[in-house]
PyMOL Python script that loads the backbone (N, CA, C, O; Angstrom):
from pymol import cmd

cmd.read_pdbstr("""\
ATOM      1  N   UNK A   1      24.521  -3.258  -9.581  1.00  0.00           N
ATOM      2  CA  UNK A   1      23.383  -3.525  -8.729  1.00  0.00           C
ATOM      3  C   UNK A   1      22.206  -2.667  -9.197  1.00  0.00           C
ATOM      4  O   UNK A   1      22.460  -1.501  -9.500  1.00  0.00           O
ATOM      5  N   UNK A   2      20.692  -3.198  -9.312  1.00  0.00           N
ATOM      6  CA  UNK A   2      19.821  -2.684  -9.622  1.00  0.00           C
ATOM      7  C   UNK A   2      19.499  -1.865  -8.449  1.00  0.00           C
ATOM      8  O   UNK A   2      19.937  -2.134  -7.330  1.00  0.00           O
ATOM      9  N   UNK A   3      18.408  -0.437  -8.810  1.00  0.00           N
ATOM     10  CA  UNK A   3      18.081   0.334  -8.035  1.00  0.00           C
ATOM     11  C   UNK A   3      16.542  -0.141  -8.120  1.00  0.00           C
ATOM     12  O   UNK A   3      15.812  -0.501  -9.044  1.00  0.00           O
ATOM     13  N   UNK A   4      16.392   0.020  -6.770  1.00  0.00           N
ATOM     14  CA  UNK A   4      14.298  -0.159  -6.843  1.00  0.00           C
ATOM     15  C   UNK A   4      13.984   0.744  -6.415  1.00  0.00           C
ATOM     16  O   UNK A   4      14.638   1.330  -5.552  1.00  0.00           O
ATOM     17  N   UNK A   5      12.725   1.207  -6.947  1.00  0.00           N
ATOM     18  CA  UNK A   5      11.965   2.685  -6.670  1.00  0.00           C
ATOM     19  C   UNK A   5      10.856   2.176  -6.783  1.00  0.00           C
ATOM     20  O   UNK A   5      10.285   1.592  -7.703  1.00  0.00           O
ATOM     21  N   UNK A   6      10.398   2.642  -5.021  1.00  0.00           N
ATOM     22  CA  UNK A   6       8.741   2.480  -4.564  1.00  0.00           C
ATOM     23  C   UNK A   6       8.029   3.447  -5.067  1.00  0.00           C
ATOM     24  O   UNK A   6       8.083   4.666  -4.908  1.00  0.00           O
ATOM     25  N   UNK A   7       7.000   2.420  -6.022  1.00  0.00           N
ATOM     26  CA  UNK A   7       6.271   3.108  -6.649  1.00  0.00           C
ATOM     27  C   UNK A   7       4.717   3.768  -6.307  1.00  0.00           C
ATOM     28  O   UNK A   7       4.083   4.680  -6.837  1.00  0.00           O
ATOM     29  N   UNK A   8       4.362   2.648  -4.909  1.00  0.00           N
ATOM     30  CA  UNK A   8       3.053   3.172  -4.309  1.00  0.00           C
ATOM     31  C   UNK A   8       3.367   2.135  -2.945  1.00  0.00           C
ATOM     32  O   UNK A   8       4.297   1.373  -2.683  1.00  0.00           O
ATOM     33  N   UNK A   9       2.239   2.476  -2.306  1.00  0.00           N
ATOM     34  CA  UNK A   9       1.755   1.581  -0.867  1.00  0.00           C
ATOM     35  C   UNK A   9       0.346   1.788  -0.370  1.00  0.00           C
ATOM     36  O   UNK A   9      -0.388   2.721  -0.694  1.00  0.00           O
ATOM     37  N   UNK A  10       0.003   0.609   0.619  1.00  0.00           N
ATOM     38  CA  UNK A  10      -0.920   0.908   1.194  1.00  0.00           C
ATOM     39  C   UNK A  10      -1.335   0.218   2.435  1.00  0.00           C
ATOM     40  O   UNK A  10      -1.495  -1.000   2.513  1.00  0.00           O
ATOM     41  N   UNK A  11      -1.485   0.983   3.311  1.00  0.00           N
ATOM     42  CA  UNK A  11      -1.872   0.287   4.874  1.00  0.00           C
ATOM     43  C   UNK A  11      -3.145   0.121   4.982  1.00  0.00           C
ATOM     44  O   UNK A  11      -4.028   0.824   4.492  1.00  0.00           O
ATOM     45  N   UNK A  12      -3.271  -1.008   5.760  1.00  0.00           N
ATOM     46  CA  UNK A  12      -4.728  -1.936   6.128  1.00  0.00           C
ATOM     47  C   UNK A  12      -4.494  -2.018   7.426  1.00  0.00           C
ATOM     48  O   UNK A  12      -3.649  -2.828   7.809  1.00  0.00           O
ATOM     49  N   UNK A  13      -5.323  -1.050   8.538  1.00  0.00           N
ATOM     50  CA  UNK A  13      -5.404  -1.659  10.184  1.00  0.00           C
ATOM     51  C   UNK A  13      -6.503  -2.572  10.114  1.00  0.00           C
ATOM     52  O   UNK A  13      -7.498  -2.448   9.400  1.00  0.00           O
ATOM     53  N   UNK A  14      -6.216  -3.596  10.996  1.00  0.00           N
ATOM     54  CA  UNK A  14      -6.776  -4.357  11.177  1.00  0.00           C
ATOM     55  C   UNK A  14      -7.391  -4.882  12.661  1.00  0.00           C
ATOM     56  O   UNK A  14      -8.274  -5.675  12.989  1.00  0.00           O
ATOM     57  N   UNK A  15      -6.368  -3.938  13.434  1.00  0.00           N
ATOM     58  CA  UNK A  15      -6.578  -4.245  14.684  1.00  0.00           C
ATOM     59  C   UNK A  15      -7.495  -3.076  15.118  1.00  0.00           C
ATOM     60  O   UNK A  15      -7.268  -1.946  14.683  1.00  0.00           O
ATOM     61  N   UNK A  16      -8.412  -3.288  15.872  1.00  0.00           N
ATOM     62  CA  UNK A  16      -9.462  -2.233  15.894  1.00  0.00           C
ATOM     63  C   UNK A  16     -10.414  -2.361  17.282  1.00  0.00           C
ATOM     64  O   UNK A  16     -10.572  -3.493  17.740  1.00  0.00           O
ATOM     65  N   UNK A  17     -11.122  -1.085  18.031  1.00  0.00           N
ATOM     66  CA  UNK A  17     -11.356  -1.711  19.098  1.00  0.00           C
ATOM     67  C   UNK A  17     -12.491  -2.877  19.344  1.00  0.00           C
ATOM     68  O   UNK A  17     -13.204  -3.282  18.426  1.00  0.00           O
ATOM     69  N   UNK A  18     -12.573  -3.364  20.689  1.00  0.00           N
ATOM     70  CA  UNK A  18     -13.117  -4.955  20.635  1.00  0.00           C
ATOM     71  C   UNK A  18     -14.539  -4.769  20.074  1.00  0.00           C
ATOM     72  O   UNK A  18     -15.202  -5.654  19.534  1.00  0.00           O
ATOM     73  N   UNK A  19     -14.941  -3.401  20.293  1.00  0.00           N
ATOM     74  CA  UNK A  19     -17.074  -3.545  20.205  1.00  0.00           C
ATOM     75  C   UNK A  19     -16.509  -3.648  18.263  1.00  0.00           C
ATOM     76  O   UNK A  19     -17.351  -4.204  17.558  1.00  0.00           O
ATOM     77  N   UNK A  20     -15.684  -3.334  17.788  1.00  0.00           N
ATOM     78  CA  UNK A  20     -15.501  -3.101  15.967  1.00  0.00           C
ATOM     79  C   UNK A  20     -14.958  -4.233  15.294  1.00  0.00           C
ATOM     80  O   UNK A  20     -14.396  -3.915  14.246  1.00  0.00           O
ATOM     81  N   UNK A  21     -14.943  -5.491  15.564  1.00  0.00           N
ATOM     82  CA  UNK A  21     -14.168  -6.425  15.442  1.00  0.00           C
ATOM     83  C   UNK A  21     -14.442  -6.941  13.656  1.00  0.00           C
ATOM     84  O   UNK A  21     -13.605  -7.328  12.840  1.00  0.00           O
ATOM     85  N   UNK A  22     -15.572  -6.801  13.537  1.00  0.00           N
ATOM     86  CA  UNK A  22     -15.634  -6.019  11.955  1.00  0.00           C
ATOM     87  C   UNK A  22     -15.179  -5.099  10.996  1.00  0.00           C
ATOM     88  O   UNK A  22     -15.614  -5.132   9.844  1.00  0.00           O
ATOM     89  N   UNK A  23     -14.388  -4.327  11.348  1.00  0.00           N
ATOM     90  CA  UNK A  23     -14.102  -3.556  10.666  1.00  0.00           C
ATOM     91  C   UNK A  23     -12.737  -3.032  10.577  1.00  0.00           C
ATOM     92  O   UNK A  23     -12.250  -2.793  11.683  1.00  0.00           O
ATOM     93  N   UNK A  24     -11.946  -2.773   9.521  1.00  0.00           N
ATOM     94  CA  UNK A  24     -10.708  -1.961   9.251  1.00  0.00           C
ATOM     95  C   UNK A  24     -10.623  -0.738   8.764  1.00  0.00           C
ATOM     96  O   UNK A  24     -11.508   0.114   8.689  1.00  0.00           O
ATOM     97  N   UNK A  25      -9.302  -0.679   8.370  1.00  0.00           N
ATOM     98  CA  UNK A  25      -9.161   1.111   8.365  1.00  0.00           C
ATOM     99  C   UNK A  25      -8.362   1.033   7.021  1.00  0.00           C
ATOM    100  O   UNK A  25      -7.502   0.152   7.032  1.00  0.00           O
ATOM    101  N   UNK A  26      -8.453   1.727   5.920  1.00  0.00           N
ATOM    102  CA  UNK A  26      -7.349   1.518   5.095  1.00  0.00           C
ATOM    103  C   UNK A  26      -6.603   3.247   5.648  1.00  0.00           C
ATOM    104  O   UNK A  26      -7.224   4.284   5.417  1.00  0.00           O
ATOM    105  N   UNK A  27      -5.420   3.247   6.270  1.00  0.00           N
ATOM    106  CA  UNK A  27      -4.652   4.480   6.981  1.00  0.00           C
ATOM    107  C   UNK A  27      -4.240   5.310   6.001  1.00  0.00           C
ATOM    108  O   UNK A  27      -4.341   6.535   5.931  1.00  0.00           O
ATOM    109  N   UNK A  28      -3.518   4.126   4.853  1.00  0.00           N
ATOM    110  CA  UNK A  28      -2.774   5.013   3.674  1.00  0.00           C
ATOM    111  C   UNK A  28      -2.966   4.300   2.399  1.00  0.00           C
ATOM    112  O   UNK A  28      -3.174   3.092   2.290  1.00  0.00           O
ATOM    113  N   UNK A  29      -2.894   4.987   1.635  1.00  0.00           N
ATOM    114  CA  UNK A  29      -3.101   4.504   0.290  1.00  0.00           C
ATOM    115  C   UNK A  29      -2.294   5.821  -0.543  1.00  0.00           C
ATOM    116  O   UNK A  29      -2.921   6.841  -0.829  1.00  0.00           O
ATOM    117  N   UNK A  30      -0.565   5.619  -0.945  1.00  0.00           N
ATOM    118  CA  UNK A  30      -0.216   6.601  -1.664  1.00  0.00           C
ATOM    119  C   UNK A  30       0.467   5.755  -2.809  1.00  0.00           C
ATOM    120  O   UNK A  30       1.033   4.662  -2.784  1.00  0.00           O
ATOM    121  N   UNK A  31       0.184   6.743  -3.921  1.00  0.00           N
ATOM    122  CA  UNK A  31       0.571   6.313  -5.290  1.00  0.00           C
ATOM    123  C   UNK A  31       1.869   7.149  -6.036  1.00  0.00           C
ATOM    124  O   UNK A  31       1.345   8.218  -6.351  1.00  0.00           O
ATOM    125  N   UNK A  32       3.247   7.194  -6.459  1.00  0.00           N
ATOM    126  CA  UNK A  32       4.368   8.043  -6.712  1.00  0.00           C
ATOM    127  C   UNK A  32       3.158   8.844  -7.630  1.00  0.00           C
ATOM    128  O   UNK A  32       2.029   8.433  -7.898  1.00  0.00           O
ATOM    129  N   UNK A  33       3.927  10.370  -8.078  1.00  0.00           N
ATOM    130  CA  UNK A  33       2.854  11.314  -8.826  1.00  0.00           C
ATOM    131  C   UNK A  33       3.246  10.542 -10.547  1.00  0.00           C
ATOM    132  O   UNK A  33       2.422  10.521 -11.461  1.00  0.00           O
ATOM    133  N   UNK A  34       4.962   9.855 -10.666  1.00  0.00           N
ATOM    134  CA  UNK A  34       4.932   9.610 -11.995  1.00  0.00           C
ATOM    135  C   UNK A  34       4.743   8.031 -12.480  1.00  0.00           C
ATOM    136  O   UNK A  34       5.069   7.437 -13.507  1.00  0.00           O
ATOM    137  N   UNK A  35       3.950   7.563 -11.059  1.00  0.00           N
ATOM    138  CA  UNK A  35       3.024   5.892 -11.433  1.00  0.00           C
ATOM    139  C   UNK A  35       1.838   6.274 -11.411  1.00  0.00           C
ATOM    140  O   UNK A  35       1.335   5.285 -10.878  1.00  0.00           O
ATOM    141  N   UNK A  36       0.933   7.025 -11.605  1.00  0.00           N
ATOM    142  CA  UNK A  36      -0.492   7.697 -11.398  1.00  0.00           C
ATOM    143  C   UNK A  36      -0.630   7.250 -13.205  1.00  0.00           C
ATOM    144  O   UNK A  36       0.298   7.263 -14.013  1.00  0.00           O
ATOM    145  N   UNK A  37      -2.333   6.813 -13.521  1.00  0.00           N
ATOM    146  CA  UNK A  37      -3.229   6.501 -13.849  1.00  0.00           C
ATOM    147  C   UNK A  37      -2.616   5.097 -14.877  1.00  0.00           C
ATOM    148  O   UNK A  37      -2.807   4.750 -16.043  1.00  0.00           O
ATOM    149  N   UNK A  38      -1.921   4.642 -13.890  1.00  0.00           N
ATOM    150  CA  UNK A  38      -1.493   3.542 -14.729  1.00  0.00           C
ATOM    151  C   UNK A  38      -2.193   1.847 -13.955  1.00  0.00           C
ATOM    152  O   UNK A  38      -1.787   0.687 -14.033  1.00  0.00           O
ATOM    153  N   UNK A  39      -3.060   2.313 -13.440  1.00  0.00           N
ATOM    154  CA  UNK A  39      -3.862   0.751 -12.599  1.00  0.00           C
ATOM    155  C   UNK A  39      -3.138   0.481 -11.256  1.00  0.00           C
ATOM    156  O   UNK A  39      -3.467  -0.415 -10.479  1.00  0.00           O
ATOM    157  N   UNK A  40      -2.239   1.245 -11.088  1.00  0.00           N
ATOM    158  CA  UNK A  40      -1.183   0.142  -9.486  1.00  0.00           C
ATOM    159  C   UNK A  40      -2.627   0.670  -8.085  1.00  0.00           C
ATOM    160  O   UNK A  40      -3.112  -0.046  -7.209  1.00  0.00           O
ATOM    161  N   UNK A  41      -2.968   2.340  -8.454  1.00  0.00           N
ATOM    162  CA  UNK A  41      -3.852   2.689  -7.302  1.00  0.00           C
ATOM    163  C   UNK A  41      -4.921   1.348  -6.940  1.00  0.00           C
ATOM    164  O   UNK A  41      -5.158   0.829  -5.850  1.00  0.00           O
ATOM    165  N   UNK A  42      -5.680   0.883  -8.896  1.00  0.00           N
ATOM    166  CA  UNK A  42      -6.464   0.354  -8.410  1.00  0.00           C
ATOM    167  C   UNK A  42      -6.113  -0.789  -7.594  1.00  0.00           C
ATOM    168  O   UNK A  42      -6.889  -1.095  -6.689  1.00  0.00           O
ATOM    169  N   UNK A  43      -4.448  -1.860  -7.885  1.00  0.00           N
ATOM    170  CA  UNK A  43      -4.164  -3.158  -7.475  1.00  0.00           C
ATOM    171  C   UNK A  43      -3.549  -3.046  -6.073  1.00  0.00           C
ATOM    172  O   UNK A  43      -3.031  -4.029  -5.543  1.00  0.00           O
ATOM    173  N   UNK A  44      -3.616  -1.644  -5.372  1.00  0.00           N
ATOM    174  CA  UNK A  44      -3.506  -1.223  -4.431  1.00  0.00           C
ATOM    175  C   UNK A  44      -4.694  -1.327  -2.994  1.00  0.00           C
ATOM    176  O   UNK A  44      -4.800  -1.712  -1.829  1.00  0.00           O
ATOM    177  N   UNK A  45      -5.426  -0.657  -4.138  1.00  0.00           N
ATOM    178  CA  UNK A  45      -6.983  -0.651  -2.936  1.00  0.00           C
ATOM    179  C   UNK A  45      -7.427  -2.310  -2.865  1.00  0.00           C
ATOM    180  O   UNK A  45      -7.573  -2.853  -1.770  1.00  0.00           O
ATOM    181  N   UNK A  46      -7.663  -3.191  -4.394  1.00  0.00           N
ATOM    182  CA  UNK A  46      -7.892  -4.515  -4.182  1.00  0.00           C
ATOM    183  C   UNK A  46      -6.986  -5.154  -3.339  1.00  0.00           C
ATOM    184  O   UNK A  46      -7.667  -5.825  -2.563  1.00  0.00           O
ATOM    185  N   UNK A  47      -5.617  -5.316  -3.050  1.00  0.00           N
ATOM    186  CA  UNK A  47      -5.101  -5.989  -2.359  1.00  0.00           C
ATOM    187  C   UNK A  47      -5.524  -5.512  -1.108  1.00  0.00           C
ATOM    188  O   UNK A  47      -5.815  -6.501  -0.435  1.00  0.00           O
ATOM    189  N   UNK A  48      -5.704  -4.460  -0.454  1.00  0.00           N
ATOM    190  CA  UNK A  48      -5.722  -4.060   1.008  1.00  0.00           C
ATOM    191  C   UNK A  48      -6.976  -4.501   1.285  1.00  0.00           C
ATOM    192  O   UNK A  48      -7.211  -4.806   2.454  1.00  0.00           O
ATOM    193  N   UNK A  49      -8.133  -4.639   0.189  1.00  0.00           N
ATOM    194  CA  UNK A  49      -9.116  -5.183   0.497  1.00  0.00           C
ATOM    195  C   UNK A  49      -9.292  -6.679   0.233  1.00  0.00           C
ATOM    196  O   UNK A  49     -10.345  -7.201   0.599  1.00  0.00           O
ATOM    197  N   UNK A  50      -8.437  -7.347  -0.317  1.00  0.00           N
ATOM    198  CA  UNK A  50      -8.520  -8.724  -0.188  1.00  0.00           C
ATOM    199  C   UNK A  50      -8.006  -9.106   1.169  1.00  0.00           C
ATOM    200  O   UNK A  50      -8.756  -9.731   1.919  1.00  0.00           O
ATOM    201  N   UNK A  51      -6.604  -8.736   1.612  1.00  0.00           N
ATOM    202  CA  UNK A  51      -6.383  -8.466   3.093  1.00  0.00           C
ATOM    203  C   UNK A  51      -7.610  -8.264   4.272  1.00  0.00           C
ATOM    204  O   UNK A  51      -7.815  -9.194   5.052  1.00  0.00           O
ATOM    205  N   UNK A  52      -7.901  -7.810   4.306  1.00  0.00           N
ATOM    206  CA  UNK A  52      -8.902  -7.277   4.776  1.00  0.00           C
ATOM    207  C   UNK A  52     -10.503  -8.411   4.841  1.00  0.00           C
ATOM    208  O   UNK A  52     -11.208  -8.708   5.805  1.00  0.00           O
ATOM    209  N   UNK A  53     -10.571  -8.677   3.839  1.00  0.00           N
ATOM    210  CA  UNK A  53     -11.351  -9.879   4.027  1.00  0.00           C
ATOM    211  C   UNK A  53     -11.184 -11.121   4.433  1.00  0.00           C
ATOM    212  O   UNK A  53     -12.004 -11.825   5.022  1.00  0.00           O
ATOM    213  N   UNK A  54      -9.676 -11.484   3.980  1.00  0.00           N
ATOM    214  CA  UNK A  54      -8.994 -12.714   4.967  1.00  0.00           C
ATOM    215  C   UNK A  54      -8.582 -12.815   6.048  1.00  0.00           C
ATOM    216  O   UNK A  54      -8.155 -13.808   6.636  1.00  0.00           O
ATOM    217  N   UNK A  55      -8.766 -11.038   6.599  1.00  0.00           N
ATOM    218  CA  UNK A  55      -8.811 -11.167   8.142  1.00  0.00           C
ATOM    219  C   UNK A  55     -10.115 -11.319   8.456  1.00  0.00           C
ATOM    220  O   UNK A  55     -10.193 -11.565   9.659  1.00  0.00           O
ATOM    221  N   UNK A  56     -11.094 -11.290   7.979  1.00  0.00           N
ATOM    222  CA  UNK A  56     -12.529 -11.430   8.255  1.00  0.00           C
ATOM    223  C   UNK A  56     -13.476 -10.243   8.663  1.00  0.00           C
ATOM    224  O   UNK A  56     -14.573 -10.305   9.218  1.00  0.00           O
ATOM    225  N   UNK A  57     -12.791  -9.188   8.258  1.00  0.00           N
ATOM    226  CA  UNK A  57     -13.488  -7.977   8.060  1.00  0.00           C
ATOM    227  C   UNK A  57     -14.677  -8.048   7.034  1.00  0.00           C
ATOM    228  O   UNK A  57     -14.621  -8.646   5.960  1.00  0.00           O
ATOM    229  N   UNK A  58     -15.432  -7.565   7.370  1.00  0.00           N
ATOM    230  CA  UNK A  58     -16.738  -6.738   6.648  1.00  0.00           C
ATOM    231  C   UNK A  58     -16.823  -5.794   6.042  1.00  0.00           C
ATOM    232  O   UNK A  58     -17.157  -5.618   4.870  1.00  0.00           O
ATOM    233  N   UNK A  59     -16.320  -4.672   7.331  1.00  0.00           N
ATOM    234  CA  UNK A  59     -16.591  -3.053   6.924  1.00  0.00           C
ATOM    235  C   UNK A  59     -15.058  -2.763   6.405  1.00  0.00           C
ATOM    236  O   UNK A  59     -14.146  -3.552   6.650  1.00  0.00           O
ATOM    237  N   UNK A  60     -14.850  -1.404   5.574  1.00  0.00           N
ATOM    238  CA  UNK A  60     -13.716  -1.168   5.464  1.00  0.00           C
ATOM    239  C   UNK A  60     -14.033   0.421   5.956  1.00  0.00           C
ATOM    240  O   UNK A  60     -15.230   0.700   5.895  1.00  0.00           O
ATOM    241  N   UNK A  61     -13.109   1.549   6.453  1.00  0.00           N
ATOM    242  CA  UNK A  61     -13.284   2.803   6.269  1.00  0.00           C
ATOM    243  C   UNK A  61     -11.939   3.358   5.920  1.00  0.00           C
ATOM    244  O   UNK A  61     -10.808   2.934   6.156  1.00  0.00           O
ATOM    245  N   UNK A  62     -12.347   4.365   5.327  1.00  0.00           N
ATOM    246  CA  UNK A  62     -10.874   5.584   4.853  1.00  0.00           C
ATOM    247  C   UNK A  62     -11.318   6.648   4.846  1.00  0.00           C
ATOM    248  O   UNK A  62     -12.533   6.614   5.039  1.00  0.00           O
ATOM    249  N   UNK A  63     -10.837   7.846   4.684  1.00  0.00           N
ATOM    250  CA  UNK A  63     -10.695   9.270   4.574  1.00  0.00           C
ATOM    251  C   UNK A  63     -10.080   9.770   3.438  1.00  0.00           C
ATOM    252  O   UNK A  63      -8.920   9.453   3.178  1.00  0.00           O
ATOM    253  N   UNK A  64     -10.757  10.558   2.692  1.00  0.00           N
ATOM    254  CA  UNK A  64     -10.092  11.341   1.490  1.00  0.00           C
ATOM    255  C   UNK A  64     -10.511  12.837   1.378  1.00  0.00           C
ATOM    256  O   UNK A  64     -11.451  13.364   1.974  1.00  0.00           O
ATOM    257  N   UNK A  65      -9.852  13.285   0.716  1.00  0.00           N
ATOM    258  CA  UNK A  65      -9.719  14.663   0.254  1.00  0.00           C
ATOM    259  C   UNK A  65     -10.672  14.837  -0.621  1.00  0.00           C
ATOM    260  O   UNK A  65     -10.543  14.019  -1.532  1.00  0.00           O
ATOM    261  N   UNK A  66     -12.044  15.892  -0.837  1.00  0.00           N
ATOM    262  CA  UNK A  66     -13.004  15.881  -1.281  1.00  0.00           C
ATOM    263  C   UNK A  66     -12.563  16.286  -2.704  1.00  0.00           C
ATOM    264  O   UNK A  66     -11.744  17.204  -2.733  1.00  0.00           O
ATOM    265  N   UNK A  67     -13.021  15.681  -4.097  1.00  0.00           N
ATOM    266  CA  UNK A  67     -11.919  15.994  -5.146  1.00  0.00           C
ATOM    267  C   UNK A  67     -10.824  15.849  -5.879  1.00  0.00           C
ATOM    268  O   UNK A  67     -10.278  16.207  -6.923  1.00  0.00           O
ATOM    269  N   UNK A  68     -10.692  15.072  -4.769  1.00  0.00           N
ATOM    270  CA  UNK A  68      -8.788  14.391  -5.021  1.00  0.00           C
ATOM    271  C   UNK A  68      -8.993  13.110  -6.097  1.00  0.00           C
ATOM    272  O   UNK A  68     -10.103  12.668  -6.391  1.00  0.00           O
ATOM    273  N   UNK A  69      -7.866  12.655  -6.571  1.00  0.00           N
ATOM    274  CA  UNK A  69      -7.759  11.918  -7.495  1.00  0.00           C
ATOM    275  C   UNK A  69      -8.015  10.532  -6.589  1.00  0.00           C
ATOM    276  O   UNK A  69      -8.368   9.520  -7.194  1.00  0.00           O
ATOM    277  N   UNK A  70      -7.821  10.487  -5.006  1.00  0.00           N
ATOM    278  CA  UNK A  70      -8.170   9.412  -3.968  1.00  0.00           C
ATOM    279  C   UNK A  70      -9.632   9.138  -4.461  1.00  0.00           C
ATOM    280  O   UNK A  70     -10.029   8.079  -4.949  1.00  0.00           O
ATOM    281  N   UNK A  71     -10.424  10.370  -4.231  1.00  0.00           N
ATOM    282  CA  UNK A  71     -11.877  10.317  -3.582  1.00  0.00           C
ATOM    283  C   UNK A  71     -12.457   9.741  -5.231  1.00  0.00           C
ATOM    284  O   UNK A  71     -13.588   9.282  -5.387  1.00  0.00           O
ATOM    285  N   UNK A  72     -11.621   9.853  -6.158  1.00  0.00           N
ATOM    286  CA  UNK A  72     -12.126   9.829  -7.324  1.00  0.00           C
ATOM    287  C   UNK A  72     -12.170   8.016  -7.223  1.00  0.00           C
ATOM    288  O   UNK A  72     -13.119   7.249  -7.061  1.00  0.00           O
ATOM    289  N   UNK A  73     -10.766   7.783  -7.391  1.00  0.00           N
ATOM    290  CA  UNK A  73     -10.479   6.473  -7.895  1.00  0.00           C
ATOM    291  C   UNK A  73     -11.467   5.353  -6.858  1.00  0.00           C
ATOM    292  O   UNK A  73     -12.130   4.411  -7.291  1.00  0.00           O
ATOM    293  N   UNK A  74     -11.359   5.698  -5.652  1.00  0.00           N
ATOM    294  CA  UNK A  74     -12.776   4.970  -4.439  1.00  0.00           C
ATOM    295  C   UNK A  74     -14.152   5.154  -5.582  1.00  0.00           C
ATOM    296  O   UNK A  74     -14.397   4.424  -6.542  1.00  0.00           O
ATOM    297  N   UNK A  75     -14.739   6.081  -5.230  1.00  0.00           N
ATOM    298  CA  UNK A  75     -15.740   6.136  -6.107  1.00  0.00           C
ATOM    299  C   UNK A  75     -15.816   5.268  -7.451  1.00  0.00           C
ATOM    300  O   UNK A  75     -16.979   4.972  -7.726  1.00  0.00           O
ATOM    301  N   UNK A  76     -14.916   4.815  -8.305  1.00  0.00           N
ATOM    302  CA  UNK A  76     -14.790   4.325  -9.193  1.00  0.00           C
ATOM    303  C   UNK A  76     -14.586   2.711  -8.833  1.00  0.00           C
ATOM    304  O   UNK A  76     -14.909   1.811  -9.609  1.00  0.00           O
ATOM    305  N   UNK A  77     -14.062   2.529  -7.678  1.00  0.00           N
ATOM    306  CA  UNK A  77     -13.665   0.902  -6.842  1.00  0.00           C
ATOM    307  C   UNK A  77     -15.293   0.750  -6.518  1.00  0.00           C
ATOM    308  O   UNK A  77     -15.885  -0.330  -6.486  1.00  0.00           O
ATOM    309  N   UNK A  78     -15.804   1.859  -6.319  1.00  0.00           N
ATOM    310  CA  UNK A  78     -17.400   1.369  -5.794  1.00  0.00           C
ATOM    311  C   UNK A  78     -17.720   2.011  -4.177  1.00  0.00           C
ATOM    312  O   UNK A  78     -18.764   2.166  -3.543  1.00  0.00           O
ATOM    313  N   UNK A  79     -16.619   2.221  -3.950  1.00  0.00           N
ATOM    314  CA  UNK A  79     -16.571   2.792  -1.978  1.00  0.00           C
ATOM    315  C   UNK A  79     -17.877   3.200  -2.314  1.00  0.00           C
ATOM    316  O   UNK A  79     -18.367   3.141  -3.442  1.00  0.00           O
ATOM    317  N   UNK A  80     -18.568   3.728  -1.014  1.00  0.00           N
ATOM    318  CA  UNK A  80     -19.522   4.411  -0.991  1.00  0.00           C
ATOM    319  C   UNK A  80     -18.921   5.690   0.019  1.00  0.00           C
ATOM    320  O   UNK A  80     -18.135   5.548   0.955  1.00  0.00           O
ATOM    321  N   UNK A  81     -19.418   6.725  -0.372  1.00  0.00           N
ATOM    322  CA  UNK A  81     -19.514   7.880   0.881  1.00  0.00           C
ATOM    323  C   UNK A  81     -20.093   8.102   1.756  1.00  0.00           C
ATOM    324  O   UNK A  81     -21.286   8.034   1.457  1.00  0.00           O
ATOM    325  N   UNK A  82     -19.916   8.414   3.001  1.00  0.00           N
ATOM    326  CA  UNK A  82     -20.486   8.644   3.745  1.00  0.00           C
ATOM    327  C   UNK A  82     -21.241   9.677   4.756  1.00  0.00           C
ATOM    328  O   UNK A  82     -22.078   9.658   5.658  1.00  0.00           O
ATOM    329  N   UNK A  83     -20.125  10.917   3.779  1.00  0.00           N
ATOM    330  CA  UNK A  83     -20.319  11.902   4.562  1.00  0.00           C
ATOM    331  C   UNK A  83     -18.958  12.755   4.778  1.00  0.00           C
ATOM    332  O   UNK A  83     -17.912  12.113   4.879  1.00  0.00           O
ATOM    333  N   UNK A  84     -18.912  14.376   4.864  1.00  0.00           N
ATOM    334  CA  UNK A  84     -17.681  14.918   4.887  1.00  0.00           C
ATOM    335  C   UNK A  84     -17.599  15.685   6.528  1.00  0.00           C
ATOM    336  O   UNK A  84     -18.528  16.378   6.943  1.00  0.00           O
ATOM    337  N   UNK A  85     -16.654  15.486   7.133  1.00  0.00           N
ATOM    338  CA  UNK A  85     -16.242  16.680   8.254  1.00  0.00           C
ATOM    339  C   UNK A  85     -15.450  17.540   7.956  1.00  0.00           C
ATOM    340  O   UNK A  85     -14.256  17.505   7.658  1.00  0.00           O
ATOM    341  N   UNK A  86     -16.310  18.477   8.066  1.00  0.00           N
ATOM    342  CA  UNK A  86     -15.412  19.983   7.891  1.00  0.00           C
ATOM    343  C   UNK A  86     -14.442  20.114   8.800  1.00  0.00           C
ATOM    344  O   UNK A  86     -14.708  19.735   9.940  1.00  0.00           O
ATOM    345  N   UNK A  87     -13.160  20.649   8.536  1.00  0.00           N
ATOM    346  CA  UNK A  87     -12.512  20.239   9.658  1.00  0.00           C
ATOM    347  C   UNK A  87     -11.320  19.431   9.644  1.00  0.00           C
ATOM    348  O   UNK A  87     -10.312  20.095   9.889  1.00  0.00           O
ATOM    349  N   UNK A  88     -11.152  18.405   9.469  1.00  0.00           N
ATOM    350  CA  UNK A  88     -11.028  17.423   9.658  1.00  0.00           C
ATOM    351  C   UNK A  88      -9.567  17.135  10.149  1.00  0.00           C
ATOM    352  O   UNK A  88      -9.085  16.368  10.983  1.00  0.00           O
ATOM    353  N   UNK A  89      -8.936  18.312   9.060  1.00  0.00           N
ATOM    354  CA  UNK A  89      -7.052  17.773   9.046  1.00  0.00           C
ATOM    355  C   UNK A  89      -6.836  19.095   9.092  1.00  0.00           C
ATOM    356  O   UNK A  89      -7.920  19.648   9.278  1.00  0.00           O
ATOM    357  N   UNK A  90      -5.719  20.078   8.991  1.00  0.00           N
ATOM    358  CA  UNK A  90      -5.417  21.252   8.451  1.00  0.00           C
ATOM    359  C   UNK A  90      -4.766  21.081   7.110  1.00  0.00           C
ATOM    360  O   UNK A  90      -4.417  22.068   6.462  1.00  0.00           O
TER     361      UNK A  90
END
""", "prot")
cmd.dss("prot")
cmd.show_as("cartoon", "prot")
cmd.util.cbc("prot")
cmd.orient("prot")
């Protein structure tokens, strides 16, 4: 029997409150450390955002780590920033 090993994931909320009916959340977006810079991050973020548009979303939002190989690869998808809270997580 073959073994499968998850190599990345990524969550798309979609359900959101009623005044936001535009907009989703991507929650998670993680990539294994020994599938990293091999394209899955990018076929990761496109799918959650094709999702995301066939629910009829507009806006998308996420959260990243200022620096991180996340905040990098967004930037490179085109995200835009918006702004950092200090704070935010521990």
């Amino acid at each position: 029997m073959a073994t499968t090993t998850i190599m990345g994931t990524a969550q798309v909320v979609l359900a959101t409150p009623e005044n936001q009916p535009h907009r989703g959340d991507i929650a998670k977006m993680q990539v294994r450390w020994s599938a990293r810079r091999r394209g899955l991050g990018t076929a990761l973020m496109r799918a959650a955002e094709a999702a995301a548009r066939e629910a009829g979303k507009t806006l998308l939002v996420l959260d990243t780590v200022s620096g991180s190989d996340a905040e990098r690869l967004c930037e490179r998808l085109g995200w835009q920033r918006c702004g950092e809270i200090p704070g935010y997580a521990l």
